[in-house]
N, C-alpha and C positions, 0 to 999 in steps of 0.2 A: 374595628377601632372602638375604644371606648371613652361613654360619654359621661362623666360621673362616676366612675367606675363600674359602667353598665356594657356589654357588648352591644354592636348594631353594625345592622348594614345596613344601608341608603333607601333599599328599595325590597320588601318583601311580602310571599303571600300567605295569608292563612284563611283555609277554606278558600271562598271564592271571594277576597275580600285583600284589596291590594294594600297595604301598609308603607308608609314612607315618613322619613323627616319633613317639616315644611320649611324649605329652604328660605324662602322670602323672610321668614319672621327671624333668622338667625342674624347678627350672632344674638339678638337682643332676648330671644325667646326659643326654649327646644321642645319642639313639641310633634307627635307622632299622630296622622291624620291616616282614616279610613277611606278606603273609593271602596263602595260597593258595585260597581256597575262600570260597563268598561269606557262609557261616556264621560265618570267621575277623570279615571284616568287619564283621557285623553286629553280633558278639559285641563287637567293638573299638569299632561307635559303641555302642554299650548300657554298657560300663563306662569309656565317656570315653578311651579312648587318643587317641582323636580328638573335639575336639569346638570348637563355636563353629556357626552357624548356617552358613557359606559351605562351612569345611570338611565339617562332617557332608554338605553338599547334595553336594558334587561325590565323597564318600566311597561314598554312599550309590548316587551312579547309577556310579558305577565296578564297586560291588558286584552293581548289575542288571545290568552287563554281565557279571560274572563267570557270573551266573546263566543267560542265552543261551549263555556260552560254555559251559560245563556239561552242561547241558541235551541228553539224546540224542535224537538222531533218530528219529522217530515219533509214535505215534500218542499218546505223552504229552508231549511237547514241550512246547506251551501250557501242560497241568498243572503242569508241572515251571516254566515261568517266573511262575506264579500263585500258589505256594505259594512261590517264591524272594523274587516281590515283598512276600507277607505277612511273610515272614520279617524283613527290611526296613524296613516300614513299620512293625511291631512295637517298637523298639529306641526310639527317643524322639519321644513324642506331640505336645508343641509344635512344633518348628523344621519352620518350614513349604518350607523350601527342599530338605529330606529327602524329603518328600512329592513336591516339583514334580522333581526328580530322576529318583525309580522313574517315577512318570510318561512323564515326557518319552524314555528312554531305552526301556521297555517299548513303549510307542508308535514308536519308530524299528524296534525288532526286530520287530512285529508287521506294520507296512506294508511291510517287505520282503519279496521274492516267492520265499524261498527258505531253508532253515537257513544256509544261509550266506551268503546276504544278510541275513539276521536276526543272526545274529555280529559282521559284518563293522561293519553298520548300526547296533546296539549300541555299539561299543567307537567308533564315528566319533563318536555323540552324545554318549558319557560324555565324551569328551575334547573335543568344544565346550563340553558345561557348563562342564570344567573349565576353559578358557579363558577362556571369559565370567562366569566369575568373578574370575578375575586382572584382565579388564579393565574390570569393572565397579568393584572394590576400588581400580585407577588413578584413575579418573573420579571416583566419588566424594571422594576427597582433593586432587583438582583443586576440584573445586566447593567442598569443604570448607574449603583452604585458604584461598579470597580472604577466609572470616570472620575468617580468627586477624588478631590486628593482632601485629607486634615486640613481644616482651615477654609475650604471653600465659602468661598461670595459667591450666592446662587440667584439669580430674577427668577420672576416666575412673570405670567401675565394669565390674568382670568383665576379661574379657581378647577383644577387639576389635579384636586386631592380626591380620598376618599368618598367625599359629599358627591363626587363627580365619577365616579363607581360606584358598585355597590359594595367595595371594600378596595382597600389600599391604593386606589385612582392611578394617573400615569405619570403625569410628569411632579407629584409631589413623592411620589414613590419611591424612586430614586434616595430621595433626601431621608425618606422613612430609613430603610432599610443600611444606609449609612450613619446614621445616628445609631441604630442597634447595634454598630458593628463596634462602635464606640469612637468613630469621628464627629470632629466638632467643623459645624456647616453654620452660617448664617445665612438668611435666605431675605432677599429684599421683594417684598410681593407689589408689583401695578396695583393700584387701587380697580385699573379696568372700569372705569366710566360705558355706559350709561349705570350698569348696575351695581356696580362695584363689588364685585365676585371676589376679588381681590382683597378688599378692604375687609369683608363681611365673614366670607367665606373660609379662603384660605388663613387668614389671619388669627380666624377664630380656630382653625384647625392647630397650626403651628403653636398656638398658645397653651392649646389641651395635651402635645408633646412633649411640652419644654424644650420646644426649638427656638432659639432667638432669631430675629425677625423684625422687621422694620418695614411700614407700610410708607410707600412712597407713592406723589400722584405720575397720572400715567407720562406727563413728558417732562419728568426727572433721570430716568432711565437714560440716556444720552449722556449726561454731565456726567450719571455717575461712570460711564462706561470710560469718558475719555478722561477722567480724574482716576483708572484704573483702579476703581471700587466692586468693580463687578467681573469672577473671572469665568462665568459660563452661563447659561440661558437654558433653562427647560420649559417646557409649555408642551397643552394636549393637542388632539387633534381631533376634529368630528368630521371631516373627510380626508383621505389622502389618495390625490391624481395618481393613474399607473405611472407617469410621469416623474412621480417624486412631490409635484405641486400641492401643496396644504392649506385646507383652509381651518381656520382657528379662529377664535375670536378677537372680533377687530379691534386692532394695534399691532397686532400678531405682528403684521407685516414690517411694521416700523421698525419694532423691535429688533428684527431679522434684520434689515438694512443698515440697523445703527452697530451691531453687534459686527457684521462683516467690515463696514467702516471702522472698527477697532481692533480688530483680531479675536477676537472672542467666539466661543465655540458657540453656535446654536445648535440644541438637539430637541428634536418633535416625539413625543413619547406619545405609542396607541398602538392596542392589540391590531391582529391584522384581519379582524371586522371592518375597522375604520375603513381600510382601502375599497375603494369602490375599483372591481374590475372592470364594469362596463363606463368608467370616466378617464378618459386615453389622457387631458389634460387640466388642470384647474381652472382652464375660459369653459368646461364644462359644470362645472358643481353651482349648483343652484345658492344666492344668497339670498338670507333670509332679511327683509326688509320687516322691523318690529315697532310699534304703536308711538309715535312721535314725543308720546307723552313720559315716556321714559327719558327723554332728553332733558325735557323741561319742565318735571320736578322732580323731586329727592324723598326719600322714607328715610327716620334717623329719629332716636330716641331723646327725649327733649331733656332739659335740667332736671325735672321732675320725675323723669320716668315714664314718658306718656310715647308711645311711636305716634310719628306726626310724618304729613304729605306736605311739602311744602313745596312752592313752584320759584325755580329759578330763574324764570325771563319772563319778561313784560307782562301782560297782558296781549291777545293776539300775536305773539310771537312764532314762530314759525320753526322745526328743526328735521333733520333726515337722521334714520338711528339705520344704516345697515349693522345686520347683529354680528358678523362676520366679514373678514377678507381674506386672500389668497397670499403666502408667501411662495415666489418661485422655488423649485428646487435649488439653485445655484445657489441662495440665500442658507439653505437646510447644510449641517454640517455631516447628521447622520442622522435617522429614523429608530429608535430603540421599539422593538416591539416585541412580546414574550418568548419569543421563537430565536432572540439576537441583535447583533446592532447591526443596519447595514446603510450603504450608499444608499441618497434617495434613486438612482436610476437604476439600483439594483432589488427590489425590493423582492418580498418574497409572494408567491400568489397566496391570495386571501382564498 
């Protein structure tokens, strides 16, 4: 995607030095932040400079390779890339594409026959993840596209674009790849509270397309549904139960109940990373419970120009942020994932 008329993707390496957008500061500010160390990285997925399920995955195995590279020769090696993987694995519990990351990339550096086949064999894998994420995020908006008809009214909830891969994202992809085709889509984006991934993110995305686009707060969605303003639902997805069961980010679920209560299609859009095979149902997938203080204040740039913290309740006030919840499959209308659309009780093995 391009920012300024610059190319980028979300999340990249040069050398041993991971490079990323810093998503927090958007849309107010675009600015490209260095982790030299796979601590930097880790710290950056844990407080969201990066985040979305494709970009955390390919962040995340860039940072095991940071951790190979690292890592000195000898007789702690292994140690040293076991405590780099915890480190890691540590930083956000749900999005399961994080998980198949350190994996996948830890496994390439341990079947090498050598520390420098182990380095070499590392940073090869981070950068197919990364790859096969961009081109899984194409496909999916291929598949996704033949649903929009001309004219589509599309929600969205959270932020599910490109910022949220490392190129073309899931459920804004769709919308992508149907605009090139030269249908006209309007897209009404959740603000998605506490963060407003929505407001911030996606918005600022759609605006760098020339996609039209209306930010709504998040329990407007309803009215617009039964006022038949809205004729189909995309959103991502950072786990998906064998089940069919999704967990997204919360409101997800609302959305899905208010959408079947109207007839309106919902479809969950994620490579087939996301699916967790060893999670039979979504009473399995971990949610992640995030810093209270995200409820009760707000970041937003003032009349002047200044970004400002400001706190929205009391003094001593009190709030619960779950970062995520679970829509059942029943709620899911289909699963788009780069591989095709399917049933959620049909899905395909990951």
């Amino acid at each position: 995607m391009n920012v300024n008329g610059t190319p980028y993707r979300t999340v990249w390496l040069e050398g041993a030095t991971v490079r990323m957008i810093n998503q927090p500061l958007l849309p107010h500010r675009f600015e490209i932040i260095g982790l030299a160390a796979h601590q930097d990285t880790a710290n950056a997925i844990k407080t969201m400079v990066v985040r979305g399920a494709g970009a955390i995955g390919a962040a995340a195995g860039y940072g095991m390779a940071q951790v190979v590279l690292e890592a000195q020769d000898g007789a702690g090696f292994q140690a040293y890339l076991d405590r780099g993987a915890e480190t890691l694995r540590r930083t956000r519990p749900t999005a399961h594409d994080l998980f198949y990351a350190i994996d996948k990339v830890l496994a390439a550096a341990q079947g090498a026959g050598s520390v420098t086949g182990a380095r070499q064999a590392a940073v090869a894998e981070a950068e197919r993840l990364a790859d096969e994420n961009v081109a899984a995020g194409r496909a999916i908006g291929e598949h996704g596209a033949a649903l929009i008809s001309d004219g589509a009214r599309i929600l969205t909830h959270c932020n599910a674009g490109w910022l949220a891969f490392v190129d073309w994202g899931s459920a804004l992809a769709p919308v992508y790849v149907a605009t090139r085709q030269g249908k006209k889509v309007f897209v009404f984006a959740d603000e998605t509270r506490p963060r407003c991934q929505g407001a911030r993110l996606t918005a600022w995305e759609l605006q760098g397309e020339g996609i039209p686009h209306a930010v709504i707060a998040d329990n407007a969605a309803g009215h617009l549904m039964r006022h038949g303003e809205i004729d189909m639902v995309f959103v991502g997805a950072d786990r998906i139960a064998m089940n069919g069961d999704v967990a997204n980010k919360i409101g997800t679920y609302e959305k899905a109940v208010c959408a079947r209560a109207n007839g309106i299609p919902f479809y969950v859009t994620a490579p087939v990373s996301t699916i967790d095979p060893h999670c039979p149902s979504g009473d399995g997938i971990p949610i992640e419970e995030r810093d209270q203080d995200e409820v009760l204040y707000a970041v937003g740039r003032d009349d002047e120009g200044t970004l400002r913290r400001v706190r929205l309740v009391h003094e001593g006030g009190q709030a619960r942020n779950p970062a995520f919840d679970v829509t059942p499959a029943e709620y899911v209308t289909a699963i788009i994932t780069q591989h095709g659309i399917y049933e959620p009780d049909c899905l395909p093995q990951p």
